[in-house]
C-alpha positions in Angstrom: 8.4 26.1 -45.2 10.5 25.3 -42.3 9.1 26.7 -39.0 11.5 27.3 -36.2 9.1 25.9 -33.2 10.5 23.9 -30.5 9.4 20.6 -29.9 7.5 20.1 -26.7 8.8 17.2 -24.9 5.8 15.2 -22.8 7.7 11.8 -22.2 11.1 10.0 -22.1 11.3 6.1 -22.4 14.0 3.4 -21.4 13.8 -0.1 -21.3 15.7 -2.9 -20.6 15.7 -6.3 -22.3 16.4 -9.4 -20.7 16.6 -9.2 -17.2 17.1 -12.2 -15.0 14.4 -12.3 -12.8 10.9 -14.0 -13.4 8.2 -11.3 -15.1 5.8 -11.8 -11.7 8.8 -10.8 -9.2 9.4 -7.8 -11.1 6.2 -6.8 -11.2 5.9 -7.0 -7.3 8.6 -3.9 -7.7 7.2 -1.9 -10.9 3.3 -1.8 -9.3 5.4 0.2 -6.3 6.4 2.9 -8.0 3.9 3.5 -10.7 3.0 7.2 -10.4 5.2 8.3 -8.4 7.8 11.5 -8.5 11.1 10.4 -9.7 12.8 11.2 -6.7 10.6 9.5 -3.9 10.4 5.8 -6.5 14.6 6.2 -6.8 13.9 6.7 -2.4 11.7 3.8 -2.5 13.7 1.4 -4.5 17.0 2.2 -2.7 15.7 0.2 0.4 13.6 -2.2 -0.7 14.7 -5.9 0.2 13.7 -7.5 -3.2 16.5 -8.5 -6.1 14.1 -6.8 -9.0 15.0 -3.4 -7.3 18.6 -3.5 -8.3 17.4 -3.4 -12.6 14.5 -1.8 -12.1 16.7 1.0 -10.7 19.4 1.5 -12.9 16.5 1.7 -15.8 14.9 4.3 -14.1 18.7 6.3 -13.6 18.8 5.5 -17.3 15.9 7.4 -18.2 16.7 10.0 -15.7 19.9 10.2 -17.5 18.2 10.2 -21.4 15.4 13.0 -20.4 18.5 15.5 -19.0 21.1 15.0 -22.4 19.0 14.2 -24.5 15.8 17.3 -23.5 17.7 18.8 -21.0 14.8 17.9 -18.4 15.6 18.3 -14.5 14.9 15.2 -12.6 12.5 17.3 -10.6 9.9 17.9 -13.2 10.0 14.1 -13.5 7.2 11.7 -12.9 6.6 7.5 -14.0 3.9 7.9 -16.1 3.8 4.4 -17.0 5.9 0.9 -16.3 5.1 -2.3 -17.9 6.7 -5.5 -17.2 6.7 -8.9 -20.2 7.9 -11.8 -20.1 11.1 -12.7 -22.1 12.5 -15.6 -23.4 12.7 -18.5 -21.2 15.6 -20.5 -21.1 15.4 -24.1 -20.5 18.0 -26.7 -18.3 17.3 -30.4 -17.2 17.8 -31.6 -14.1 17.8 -35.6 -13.1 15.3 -36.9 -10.9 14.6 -40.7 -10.0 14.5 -43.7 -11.6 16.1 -41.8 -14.6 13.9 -39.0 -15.4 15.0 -35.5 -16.7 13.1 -32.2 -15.0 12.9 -29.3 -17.1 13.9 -25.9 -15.4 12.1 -22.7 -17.0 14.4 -20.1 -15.9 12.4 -16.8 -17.1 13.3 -13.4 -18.5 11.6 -10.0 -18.3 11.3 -6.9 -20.4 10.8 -3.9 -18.7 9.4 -0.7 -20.5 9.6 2.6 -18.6 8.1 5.7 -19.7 8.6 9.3 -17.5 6.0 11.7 -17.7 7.3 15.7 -17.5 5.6 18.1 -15.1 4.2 21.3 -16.6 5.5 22.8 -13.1 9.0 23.6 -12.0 10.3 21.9 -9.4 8.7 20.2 -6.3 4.8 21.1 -5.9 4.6 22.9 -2.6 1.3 22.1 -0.5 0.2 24.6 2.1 0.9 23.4 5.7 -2.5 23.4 7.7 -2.0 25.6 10.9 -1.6 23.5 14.0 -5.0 22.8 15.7 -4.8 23.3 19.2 -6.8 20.9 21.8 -8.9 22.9 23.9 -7.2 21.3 27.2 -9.8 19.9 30.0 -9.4 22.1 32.9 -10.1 20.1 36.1 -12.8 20.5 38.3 -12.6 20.3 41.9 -15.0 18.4 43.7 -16.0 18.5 47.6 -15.3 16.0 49.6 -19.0 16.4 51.3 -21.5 17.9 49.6 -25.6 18.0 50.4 -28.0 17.2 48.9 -28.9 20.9 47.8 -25.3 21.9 46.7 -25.4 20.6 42.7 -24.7 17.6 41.2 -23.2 14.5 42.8 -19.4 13.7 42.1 -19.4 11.5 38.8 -18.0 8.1 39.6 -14.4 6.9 38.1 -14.5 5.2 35.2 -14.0 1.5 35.3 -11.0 0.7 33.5 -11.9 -1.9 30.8 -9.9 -5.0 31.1 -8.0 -6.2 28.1 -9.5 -9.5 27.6 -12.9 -7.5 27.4 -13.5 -9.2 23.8 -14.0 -12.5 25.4 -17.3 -10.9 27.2 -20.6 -11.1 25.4 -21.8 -7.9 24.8 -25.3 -8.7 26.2 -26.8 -11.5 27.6 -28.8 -13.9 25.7 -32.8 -13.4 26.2 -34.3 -17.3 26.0 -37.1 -18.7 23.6 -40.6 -18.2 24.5 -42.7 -21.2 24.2 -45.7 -20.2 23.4 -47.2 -24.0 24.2 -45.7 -23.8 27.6 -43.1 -26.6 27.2 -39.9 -26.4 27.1 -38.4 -24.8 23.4 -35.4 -27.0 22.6 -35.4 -26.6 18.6 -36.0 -29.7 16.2 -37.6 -32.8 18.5 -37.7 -35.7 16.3 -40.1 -37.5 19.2 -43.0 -34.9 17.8 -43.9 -33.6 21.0 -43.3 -30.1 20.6 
């Protein structure tokens, strides 16, 4: 029996194999984006300064591109879900050093494996703005210049304004050893006469 139920898409994959950057750099780049919206990762890799952006973001396009012809999925609905970096092949070259020697480069390769999660939602999830809180805005008091004793409180004094090399202060002074034998408490005396 053949049942006409559609298949319920929870995931699109890309990957790319052999790219030309070391495993560790392009991890740097794939722990940026993990979990985030498709749209704000493709944001976030646009202007980032590193060279593992440049792959990383065409794999991503390519699954963009695989989820809408291949499920007809809006890149809205789209999430990473989960992207995982391995190391490739490494390809080996010598380069002379003194007295006749031969350095081996390691010149690594990475495979990337990107997997989009889909959004039960449509479209961008819409968080309720919190209403502006207003500050309650000091109202100023005026102050006598004379005032008696009887007649309320006396005018508070300015602040001091704190200096900006206020961290060199100690916070409060030091309060000295007691010595309870009466002589003076210096800490370890090797002469014995404490």
């Amino acid at each position: 029996m053949a049942q006409d139920s559609k298949k319920i898409v929870t995931e699109v994959k890309a990957y790319a194999r052999g790219v030309h950057i070391s495993p560790r750099k392009v991890r740097l780049v794939a722990d940026l984006i993990r979990d985030m919206r498709v749209e704000d990762a493709l944001a976030q890799l646009q202007f980032l300064t590193k060279k593992a952006a440049l792959p990383v973001r065409k794999l991503l396009d390519s699954a963009v591109a695989n989820a809408s012809h291949n499920f007809q999925i809006t890149s809205d609905r789209l999430f990473i879900k989960s992207i995982s970096v391995d190391g490739g092949r490494v390809m080996k070259s010598f380069t002379p050093r003194a007295q006749g020697r031969a350095f081996a480069l390691r010149k690594r390769l990475s495979h990337v494996n990107l997997t989009l999660g889909v959004s039960k939602d449509l479209g961008k999830p819409k968080k309720p703005q919190p209403a502006a809180v207003k500050k309650e805005e000091a109202k100023p008091v005026a102050i006598p210049d004379v005032l008696d004793d009887k007649e309320g409180p006396p005018p508070q004094a300015e602040e001091k304004k704190r200096s900006r090399f206020a961290f060199w202060r100690k916070k409060g002074k030091e309060t000295p050893k007691v010595d309870t034998k009466g002589k003076h408490y210096t800490g370890f005396d090797r002469r014995g006469n404490m």
